[in-house]
Structure formats: C-alpha cells, structure tokens
ZASEFI-417287 format. One record per residue (C-alpha): y, x, z. Coordinates in Angstrom, 1 decimal, padded with zeros to 4 digits. Each point is the difference from the previous one (the first is absolute). Example, Ala and Ser with C-alpha at 12.3 -4.5 7.8 and 13.67 -1.06 7.14 Angstrom:
% ZASEFI-417287
R        y        x        z
R   -004.5    012.3    007.8
R    003.4    001.4   -000.7
//
This chain:
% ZASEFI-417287
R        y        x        z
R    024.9    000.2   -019.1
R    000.4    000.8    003.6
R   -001.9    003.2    002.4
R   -002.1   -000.6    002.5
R   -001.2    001.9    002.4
R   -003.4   -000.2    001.2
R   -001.3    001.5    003.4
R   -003.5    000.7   -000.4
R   -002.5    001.3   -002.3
R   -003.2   -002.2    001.2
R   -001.3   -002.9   -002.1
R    002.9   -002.5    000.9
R    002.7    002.3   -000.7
R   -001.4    001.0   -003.3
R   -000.7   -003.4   -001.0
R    003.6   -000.8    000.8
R    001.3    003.0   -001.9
R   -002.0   -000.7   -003.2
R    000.9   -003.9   -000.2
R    003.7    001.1    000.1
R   -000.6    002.5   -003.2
R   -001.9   -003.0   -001.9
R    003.6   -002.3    001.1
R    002.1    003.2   -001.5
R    001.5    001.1    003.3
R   -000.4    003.5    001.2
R   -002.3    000.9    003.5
R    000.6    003.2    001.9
R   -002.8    000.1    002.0
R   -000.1    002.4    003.5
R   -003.0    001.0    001.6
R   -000.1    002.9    003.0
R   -003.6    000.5   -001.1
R   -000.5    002.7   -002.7
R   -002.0   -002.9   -001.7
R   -000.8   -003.8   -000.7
R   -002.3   -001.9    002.0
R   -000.3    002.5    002.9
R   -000.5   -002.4    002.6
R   -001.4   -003.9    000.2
R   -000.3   -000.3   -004.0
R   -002.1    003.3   -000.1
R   -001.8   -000.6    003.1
R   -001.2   -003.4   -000.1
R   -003.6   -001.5   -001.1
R    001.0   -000.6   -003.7
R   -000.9   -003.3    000.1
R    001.8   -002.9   -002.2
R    000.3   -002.8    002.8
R   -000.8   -003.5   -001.7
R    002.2   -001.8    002.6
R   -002.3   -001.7    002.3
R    000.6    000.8    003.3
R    003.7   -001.3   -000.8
R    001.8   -003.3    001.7
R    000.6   -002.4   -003.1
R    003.5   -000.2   -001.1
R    000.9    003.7    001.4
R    001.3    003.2   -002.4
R   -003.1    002.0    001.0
R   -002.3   -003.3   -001.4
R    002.3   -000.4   -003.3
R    000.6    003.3   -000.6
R   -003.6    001.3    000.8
R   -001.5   -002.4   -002.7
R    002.4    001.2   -002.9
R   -000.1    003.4    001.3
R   -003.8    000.1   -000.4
R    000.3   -001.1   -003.8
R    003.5    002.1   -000.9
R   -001.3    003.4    002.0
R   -003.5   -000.4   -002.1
R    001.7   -000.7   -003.6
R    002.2    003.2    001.0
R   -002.5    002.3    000.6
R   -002.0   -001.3   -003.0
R    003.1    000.7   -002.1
R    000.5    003.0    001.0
R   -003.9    001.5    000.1
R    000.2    000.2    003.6
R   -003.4   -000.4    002.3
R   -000.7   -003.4    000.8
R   -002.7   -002.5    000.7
R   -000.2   -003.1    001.0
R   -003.7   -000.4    001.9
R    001.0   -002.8    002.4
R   -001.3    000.0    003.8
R   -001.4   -002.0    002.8
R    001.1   -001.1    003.7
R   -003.0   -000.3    001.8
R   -000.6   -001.9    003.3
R   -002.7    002.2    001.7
R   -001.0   -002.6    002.6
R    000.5   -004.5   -000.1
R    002.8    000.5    002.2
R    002.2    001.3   -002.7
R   -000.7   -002.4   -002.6
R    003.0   -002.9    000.9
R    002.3    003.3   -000.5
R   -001.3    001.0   -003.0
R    000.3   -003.5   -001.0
R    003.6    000.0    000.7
R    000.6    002.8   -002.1
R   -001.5   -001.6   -002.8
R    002.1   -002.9    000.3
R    003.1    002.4    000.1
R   -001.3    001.7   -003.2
R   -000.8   -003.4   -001.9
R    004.2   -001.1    001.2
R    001.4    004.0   -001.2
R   -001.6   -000.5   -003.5
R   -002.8    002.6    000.7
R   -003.1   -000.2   -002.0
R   -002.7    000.5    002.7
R   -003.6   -002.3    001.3
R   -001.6   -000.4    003.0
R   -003.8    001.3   -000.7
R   -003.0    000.0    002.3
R   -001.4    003.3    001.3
R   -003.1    000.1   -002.7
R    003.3    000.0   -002.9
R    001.9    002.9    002.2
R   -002.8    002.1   -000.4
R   -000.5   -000.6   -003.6
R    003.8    002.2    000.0
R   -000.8    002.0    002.9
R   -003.7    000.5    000.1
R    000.4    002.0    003.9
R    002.6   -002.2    001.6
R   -000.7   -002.5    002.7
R    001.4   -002.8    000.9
R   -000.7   -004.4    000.5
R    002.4   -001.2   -002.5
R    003.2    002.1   -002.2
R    003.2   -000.8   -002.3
R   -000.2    001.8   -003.6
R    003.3    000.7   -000.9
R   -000.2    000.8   -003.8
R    003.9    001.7   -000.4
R   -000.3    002.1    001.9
R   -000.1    003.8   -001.1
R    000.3    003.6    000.4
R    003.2    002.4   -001.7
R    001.2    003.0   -000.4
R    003.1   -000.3    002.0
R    001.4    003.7   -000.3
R   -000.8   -000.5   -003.5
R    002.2   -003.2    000.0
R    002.7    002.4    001.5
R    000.0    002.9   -002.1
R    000.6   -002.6   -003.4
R    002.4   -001.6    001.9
R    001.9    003.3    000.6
R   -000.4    000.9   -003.8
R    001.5   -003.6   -001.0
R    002.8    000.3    002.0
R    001.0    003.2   -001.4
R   -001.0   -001.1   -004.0
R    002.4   -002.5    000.7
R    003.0    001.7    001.6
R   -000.6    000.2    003.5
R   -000.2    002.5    002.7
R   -002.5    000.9    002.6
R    000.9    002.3    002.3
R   -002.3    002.0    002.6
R    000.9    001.9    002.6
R    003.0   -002.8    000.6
R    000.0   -001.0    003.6
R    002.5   -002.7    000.7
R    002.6    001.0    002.5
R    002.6   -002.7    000.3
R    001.4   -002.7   -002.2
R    003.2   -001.6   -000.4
R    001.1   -003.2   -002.0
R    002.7   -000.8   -000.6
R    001.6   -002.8   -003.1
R   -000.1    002.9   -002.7
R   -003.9    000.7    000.7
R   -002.7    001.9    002.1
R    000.3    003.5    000.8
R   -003.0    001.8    001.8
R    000.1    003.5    001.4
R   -003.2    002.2    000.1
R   -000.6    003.3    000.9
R    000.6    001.0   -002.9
R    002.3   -001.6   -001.8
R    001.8   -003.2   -000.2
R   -000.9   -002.9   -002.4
R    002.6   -003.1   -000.8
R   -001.4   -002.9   -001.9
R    001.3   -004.2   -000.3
R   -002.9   -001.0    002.2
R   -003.2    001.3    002.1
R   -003.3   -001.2    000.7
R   -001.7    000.9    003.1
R   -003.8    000.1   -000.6
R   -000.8    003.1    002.5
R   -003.3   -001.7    001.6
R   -000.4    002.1    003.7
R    003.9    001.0    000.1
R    001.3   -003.1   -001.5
R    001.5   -001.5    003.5
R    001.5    003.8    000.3
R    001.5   -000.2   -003.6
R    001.1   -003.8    000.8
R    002.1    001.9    003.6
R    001.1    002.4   -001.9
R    002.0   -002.4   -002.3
R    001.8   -001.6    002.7
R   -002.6   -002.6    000.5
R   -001.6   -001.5    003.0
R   -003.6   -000.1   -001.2
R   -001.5   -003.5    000.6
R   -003.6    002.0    000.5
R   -001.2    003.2    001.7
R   -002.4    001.7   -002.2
R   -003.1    000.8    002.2
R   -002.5    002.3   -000.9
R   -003.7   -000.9    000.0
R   -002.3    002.9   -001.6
R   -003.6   -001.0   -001.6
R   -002.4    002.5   -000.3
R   -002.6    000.0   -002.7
R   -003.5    001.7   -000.5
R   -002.1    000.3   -003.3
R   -003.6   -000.5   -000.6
R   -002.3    003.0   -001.1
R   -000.7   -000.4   -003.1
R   -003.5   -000.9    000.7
R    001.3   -003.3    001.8
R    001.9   -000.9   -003.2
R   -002.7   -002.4   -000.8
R    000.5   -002.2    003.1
R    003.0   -001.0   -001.5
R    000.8   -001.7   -003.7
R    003.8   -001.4    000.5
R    001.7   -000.6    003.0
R   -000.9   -002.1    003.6
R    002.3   -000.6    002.4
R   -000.9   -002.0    003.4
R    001.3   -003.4    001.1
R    003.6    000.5    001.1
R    001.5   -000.3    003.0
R    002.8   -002.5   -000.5
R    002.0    001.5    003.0
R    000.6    003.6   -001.1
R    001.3    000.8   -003.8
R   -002.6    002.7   -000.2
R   -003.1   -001.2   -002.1
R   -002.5    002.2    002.1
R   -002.1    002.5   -000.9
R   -001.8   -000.4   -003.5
R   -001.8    001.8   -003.0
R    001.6    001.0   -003.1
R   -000.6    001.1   -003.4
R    002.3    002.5   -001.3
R    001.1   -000.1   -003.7
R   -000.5    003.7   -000.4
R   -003.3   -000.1    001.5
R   -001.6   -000.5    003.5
R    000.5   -002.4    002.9
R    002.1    000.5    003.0
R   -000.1   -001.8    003.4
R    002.9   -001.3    001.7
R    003.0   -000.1    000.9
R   -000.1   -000.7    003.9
R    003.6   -000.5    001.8
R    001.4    001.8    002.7
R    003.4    001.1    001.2
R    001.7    003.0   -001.7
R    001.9    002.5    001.6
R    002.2    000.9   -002.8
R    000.9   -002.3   -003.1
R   -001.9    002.9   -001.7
R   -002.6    000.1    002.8
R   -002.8    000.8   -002.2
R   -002.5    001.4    002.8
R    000.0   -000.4    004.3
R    002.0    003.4    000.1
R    002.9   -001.0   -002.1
R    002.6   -000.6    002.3
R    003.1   -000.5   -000.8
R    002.1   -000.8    003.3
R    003.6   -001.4   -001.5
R   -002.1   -003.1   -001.9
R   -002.6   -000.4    002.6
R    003.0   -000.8    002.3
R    001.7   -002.0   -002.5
R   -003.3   -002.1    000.1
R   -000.2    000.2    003.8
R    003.6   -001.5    000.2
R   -001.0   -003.0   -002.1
R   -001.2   -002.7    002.7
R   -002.0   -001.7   -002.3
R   -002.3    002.5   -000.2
R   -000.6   -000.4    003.9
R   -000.8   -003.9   -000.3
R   -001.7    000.8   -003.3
R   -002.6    002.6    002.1
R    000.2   -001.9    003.6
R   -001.6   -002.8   -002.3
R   -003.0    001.9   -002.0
R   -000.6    002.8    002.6
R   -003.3   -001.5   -000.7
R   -000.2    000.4   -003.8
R    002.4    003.1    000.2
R   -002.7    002.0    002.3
R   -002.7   -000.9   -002.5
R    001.6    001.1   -002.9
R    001.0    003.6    001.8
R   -003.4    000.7    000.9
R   -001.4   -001.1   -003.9
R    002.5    002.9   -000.4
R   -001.6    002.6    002.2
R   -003.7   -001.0   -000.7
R   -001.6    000.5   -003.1
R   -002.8   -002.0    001.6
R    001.7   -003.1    000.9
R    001.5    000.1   -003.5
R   -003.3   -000.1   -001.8
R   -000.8   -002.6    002.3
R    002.8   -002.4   -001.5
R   -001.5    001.2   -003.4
R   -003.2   -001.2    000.8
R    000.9   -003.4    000.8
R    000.6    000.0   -003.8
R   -002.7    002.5   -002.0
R   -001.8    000.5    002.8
R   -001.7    002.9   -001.9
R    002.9    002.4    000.7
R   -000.6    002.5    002.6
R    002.1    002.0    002.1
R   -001.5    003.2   -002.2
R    001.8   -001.8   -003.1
R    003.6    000.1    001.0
R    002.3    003.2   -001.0
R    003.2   -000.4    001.2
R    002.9   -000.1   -003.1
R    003.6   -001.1    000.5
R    002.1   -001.8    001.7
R    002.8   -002.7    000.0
R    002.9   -001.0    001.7
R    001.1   -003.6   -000.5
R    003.6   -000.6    000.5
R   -000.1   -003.2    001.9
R    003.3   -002.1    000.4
R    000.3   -001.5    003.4
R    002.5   -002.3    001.9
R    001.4    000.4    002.9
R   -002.6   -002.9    002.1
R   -003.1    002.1   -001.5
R   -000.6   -002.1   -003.0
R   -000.9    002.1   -002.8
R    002.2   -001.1   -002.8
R   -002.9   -002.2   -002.3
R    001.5    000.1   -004.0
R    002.1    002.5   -001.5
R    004.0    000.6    001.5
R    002.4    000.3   -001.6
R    003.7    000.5    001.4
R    003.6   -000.2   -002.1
R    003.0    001.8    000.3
R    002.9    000.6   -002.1
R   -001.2    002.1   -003.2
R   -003.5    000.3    001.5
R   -003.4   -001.2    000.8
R   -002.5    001.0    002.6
R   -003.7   -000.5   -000.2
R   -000.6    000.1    003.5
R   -003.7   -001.0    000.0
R   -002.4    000.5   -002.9
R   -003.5    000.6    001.4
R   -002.9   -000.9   -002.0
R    000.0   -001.7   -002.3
R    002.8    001.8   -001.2
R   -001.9    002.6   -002.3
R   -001.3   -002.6   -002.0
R    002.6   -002.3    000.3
R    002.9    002.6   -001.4
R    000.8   -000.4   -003.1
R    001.1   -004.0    001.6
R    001.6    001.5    002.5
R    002.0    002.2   -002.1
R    001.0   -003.7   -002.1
R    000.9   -001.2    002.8
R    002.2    002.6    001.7
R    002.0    000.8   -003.5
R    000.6   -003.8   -000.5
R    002.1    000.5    003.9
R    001.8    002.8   -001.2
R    000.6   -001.9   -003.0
R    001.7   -002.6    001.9
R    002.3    002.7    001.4
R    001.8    000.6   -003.6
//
C-alpha cells in the first residue's frame, strides 16, 4: 500500500485519486480551491466527447472512445444526470462537405458510431437547423460533470483517502525515501505524487525541479444561453464543421443535462490562467505567457483568425451571426450571457499546440502537462493510465 499525493481536485485528479483507493493505496489529494471542480471541470459544456475529431492511434482517440462508455456506466451507477442524445456536424454550405467527409472517415478508423445523412435526415433531429449535408454522431452525450466530482470526492474518502481544500502547493522535494510537498499550510509526505493541476500544472511541474516540456497558455471561451423561449430551436447538440488548423471546435449549440441550451465556447487569449472576463488581469502569468516565443509565431500566424475571434468576443451581434450559420432562427435578442472558461492549452516552444494528452516522468512523480478536452470524459482512462506509471515506480 503506498501514499500518493495528488495535486488537484478537477476531474483528472479525482479520477486518479479514486482508481488508487479501488488498487488499496491511499490518495492525499491538495486543492488551493475551497472546492472540487472550480475551474475547467466545472466550467466547461458538459458534454461526453465521442472521440471524432481525434487523429487515429492518439490517447485523446483511444481514451475518448472508452471514456465515453466508462464516464456514462459511472454516472448511471451512481444516479448521476446523464443522457446520451447524440449530435450533428453540419456543413452549412458545399464547400464544407470534403471536411466533413474526412471527419467521418476519422470517426469510422477511432471506433465511433456515427453516419453521414443528407440535410432532409438532419432536420428530422434538428427540425430548425440548416445546413447541405451533416455527420450524426450517436455517442455522443451530455453529464453532470460537478456531479461526477462530488461522488468522486465521497469515494475517495469511503475508501481511505484524503482531499484537502484550501491546500496550495508550494514546493516539492523528492528524494529516494518519497515526495514531500509544502503548502501554505502545512506539509504533506507521501511515496509518490501525481500532478493533475490542469491551468497550473507546468507551475506544479517547476516547482518540482522540473523543466516543463510545455507552457500552459490560457485561452478563455465565453458562453451565452438561450431564453427559454429559444429552447425549442434546439433538441441535442450541433456543432459546425471544424477547422482542422485550430484545436477549438468553433462556436456551437448545446443542450444542457440540467435543462436549457447554451452557445459557445469561442477562443481568445486570457489574461490570467484564471482570466474569466477582459478585466481579469493578472500581470505575473500574462508575462509568463508573453515570455514564451511560441506564443508570438502562434499569433504572427492567425492574426487573422485571432482578430476574429476577439471581436465574436466584444459583439453580441457577430456572435449570433456564427449562431445563425447553424439555427439560423436564433436572434441576437436570444442570447443571455452565462459563464465562462479558460482552457489550459499546452504549448511548445515553435507555437505548436501540444495535439494529445502530456505526460512527463520524474523520479516518484507524474505530470499531466496537457489534458484539454477530451479530458472530462476521458478521466476515469486517464486516471488508469497515470496509476499504472506510478505503478511502475514501486
């Protein structure tokens, strides 16, 4: 039986904690927040990905597709909110059809259960949406992620872990006899640790000695909700064609398990890893971003893109607009702004936003330096994943 600590109290880290407890070892878990799932678990679209947009062969693609069944069977087990509706990708105009196609293709080689239908068979789902041709993607669904979180934190105790709010990491040291990690409040010694702390995990990663592999950059994506008289314009979820340079999906519509659709995420540049709005500012991690040059080549080559995105951001207008390519039904009159997200983007040092999950090995520990989406619904695989590594380590 060995200790482990785990940084963070989001999805992953949870996940992580409670797959130790079912092996018989013993997770201290250390969150800074006073609670679970304060920041991209809690804040995202609540959506269980089907792994589609994944490149075959990749963790994302793999562990999307079991994720999508072992996240479901969790929440069924444990009477938490979920449905599996299914959505559509919709090419609005011909041009987007030969992408569309591809994405097909990339679901058929990932395993995913999902058809290419004519218009006429979209609308027989999504009776206000237009579009020339779409993918229906049967697996995927819509969750109760805090939910997820809040059993998770309950497990881990029933079974003889900790979690611990109000923890935030200060340094760690490793050494052959184990992993010690200072907070502000205490310190915490265990055999091994497991870094799963989403928008600081490059920080944690520093402050064990490391030299992170990845800078985290923050990207926030805001979100609006429909009146509820606009409900009816949308049954399940539609999302555009992507755009197969950028690891944003775009702009789409989507019904929430507890009721109601929201609109979104765009993607623009954060000022602070907790940059939740334009006026949060904070100026030590926007010049830790600043300092990274791959954020200059990444920016010097979609100014374009980048611009577009930022003024989606400032126009309520223009952001109905990308709506209406969709539903075109939705007005400007329908959108009531709701919350917002910050992504925690892994990036290299050439600009190239770091594609499938990071991890990085030390000594005693593992860092998850990059778990975007699809790592909500892909958690409980993760967490397999990491505890097998720190298995290895014994």
């Amino acid at each position: 039986m060995s200790r482990v600590i785990v940084v963070g109290a989001g999805i992953v880290g949870l996940a992580v904690a409670y797959e130790l407890t079912k092996r018989g070892d013993v997770p201290i878990v250390l969150e800074k927040e006073s609670s679970e799932a304060r920041h991209q678990t809690g804040r995202n679209s609540g959506v269980i990905h089907s792994g589609l947009y994944y490149k075959p062969g990749s963790l994302k693609a793999a562990m999307a597709v079991k994720g999508a069944e072992s996240i479901r069977a969790f929440a069924e087990e444990h009477g938490i909110d979920v449905e599996i509706c299914g959505k559509l990708v919709v090419a609005v105009e011909q041009s987007e059809v030969p992408e569309l196609e591809k994405l097909y293709e990339r679901g058929l080689a990932n395993g995913v259960p999902c058809r290419m239908i004519s218009a006429e068979e979209a609308r027989e789902f999504e009776p206000h949406v237009s579009c020339v041709a779409a993918l229906r993607v049967e697996s995927t669904g819509i969750i109760d992620y805090k939910g997820v979180c809040r059993k998770l934190v309950e497990l881990i105790r029933a079974g003889g872990g900790q979690v611990i709010f109000g923890a935030e990491v200060r340094s760690i040291v490793s050494d052959d006899n184990g992993v010690t990690v200072d907070c502000r409040s205490a310190s915490y010694e265990a055999d091994y640790l497991a870094n799963c702390a989403g928008l600081y995990s490059d920080r944690i990663a520093s402050a064990a000695g490391l030299t992170p592999e990845a800078r985290i950059i923050p990207f926030r994506g805001e979100y609006f909700e429909l009146r509820p008289e606009a409900h009816h314009l949308v049954k399940g979820l539609i999302y555009p064609v992507p755009d197969a340079r950028f690891p944003f999906l775009g702009v789409h519509l989507t019904k929430m398990v507890e009721g109601g659709v929201h609109a979104g995420p765009n993607a623009v540049f954060a000022f602070a890893r907790e940059g939740y709005g334009w006026t949060k500012i904070n100026v030590k991690e926007l010049l830790l971003s600043a300092s990274w040059p791959g954020l200059w080549i990444l920016g010097a080559k979609f100014i374009g893109p980048a611009l577009n995105e930022t003024r989606r951001s400032l126009s309520r207008s223009l952001f109905a607009k990308s709506l209406q390519r969709l539903v075109p039904a939705v007005r400007k009159e329908d959108l009531v702004p709701t919350h917002a997200g910050v992504r925690a983007q892994a990036m290299l040092r050439d600009g190239s936003m770091v594609d499938d999950f990071l991890f990085q090995r030390a000594p005693r520990q593992i860092h998850v330096l990059n778990a975007p989406s699809p790592a909500a619904t892909a958690a409980l695989e993760i967490a397999k994943d990491v505890v097998e590594e720190l298995d290895s380590f014994k």
